[in-house]
C-alpha positions as CSV (number, residue, x, y, z in Angstrom):
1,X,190.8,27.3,-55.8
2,X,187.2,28.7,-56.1
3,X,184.6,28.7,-54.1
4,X,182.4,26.8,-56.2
5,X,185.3,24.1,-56.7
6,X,185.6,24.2,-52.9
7,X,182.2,23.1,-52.4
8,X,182.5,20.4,-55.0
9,X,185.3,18.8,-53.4
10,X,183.1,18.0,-50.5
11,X,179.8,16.6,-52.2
12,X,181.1,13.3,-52.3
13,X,181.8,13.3,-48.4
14,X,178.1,14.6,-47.5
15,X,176.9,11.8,-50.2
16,X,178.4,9.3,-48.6
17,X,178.1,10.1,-45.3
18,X,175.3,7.1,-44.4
19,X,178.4,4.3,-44.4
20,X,181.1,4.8,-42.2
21,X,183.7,3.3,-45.2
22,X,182.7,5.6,-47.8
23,X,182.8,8.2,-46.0
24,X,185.9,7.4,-44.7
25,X,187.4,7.1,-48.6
26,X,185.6,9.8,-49.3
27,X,187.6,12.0,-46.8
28,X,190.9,10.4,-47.9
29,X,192.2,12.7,-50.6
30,X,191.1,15.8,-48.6
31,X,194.2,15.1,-45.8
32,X,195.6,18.8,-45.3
33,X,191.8,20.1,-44.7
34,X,190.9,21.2,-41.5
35,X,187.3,20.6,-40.2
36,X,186.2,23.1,-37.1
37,X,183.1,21.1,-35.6
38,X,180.9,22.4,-32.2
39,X,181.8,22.2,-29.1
40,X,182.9,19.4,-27.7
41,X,184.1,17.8,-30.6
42,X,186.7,20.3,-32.1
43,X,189.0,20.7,-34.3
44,X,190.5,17.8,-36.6
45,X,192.0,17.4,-39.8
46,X,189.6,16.3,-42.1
47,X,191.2,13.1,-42.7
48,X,190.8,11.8,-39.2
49,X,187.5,13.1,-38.7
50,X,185.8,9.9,-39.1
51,X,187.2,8.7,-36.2
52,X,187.7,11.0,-34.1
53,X,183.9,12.6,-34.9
54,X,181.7,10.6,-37.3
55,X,182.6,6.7,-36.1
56,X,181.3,7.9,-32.4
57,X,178.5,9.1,-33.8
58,X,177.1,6.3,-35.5
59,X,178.0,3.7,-33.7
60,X,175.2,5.8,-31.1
61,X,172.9,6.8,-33.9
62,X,173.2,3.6,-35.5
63,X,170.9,4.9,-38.4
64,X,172.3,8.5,-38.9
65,X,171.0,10.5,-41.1
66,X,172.6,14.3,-42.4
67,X,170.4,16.9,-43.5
68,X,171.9,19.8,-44.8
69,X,170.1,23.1,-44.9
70,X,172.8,25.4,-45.8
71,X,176.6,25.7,-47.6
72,X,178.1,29.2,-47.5
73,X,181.8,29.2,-48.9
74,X,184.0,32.3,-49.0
75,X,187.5,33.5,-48.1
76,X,188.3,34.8,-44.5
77,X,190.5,37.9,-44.6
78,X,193.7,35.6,-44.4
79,X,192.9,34.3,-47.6
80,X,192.1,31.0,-46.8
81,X,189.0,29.4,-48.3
82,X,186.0,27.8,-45.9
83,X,183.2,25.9,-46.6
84,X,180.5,26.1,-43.8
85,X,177.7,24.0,-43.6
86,X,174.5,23.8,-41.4
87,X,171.5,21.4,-41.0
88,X,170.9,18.3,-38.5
89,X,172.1,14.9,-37.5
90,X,168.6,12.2,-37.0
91,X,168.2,8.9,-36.1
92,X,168.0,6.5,-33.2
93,X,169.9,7.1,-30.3
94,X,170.8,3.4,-29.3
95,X,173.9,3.8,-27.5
96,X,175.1,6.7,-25.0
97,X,177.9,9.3,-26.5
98,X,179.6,12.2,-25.1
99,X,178.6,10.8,-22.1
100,X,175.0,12.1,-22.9
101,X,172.8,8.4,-22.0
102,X,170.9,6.5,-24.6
103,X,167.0,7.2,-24.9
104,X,166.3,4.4,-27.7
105,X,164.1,7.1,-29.4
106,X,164.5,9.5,-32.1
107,X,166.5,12.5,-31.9
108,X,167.6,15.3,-33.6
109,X,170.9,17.3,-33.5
110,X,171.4,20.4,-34.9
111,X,175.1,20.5,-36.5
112,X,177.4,23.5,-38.0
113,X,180.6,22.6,-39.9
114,X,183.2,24.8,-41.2
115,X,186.1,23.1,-43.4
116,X,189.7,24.9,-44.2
117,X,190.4,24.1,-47.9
C-alpha cells in the first residue's frame, strides 16, 4: 500500500469522528490496524478503539471536537507503514475521565496518533 492510500483509508474515520456510530463504522473495515495513542491510553487495535479510547472520551467531552494539525505517513525500517497524526481534542469537559475531575468549562487536549496499516 502507499502512503498516500494509507492516509486515505483513514479520512473517513477523522470525518466522522463527531458521532460515536460513525465513527465506530468508520473504524470497522480497518480491524488488523493498530492505533498507538499517549500515555495512558495505549495501544489498541483500531477496531476497538472506540471503546476502549473514543466512547470515554465523549461521553466527558460531550461535544468533542478533533482538530488536526498534521498527517506524516511513511514506512519504519521494518517495513511497516504508519500514519501519524497531531492536533487537539476541544469541548466541554462535563463529566470526569481518567480520573482527571470535571471542570464544566472548555478545554483543550493536545493529542498524537500513530496507526499501523
Amino acid at each position: 500500500m502507499t502512503p498516500a492510500a494509507a492516509s486515505d483509508l483513514l479520512r473517513p474515520v477523522r470525518a466522522a469522528f463527531g458521532s460515536l456510530a460513525a465513527l465506530d463504522v468508520a473504524l470497522r473495515p480497518h480491524g488488523t490496524a493498530q492505533a498507538r495513542f499517549g500515555y495512558p491510553l495505549g495501544d489498541h487495535a483500531l477496531a476497538s478503539a472506540v471503546e476502549a479510547v473514543f466512547h470515554p472520551l465523549h461521553m466527558a467531552w460531550p461535544d468533542l471536537e478533533r482538530r488536526d494539525w498534521i498527517e506524516v505517513v511513511g514506512h519504519d525500517p521494518d517495513g511497516a507503514l504508519w500514519v501519524g497524526c497531531a492536533g487537539h481534542y476541544l469541548g466541554t469537559f462535563a463529566k470526569d475521565w481518567l480520573d482527571i475531575p470535571a471542570t464544566g468549562q472548555a478545554a483543550f487536549m493536545r493529542f498524537h496518533e500513530f496507526y499501523s496499516i
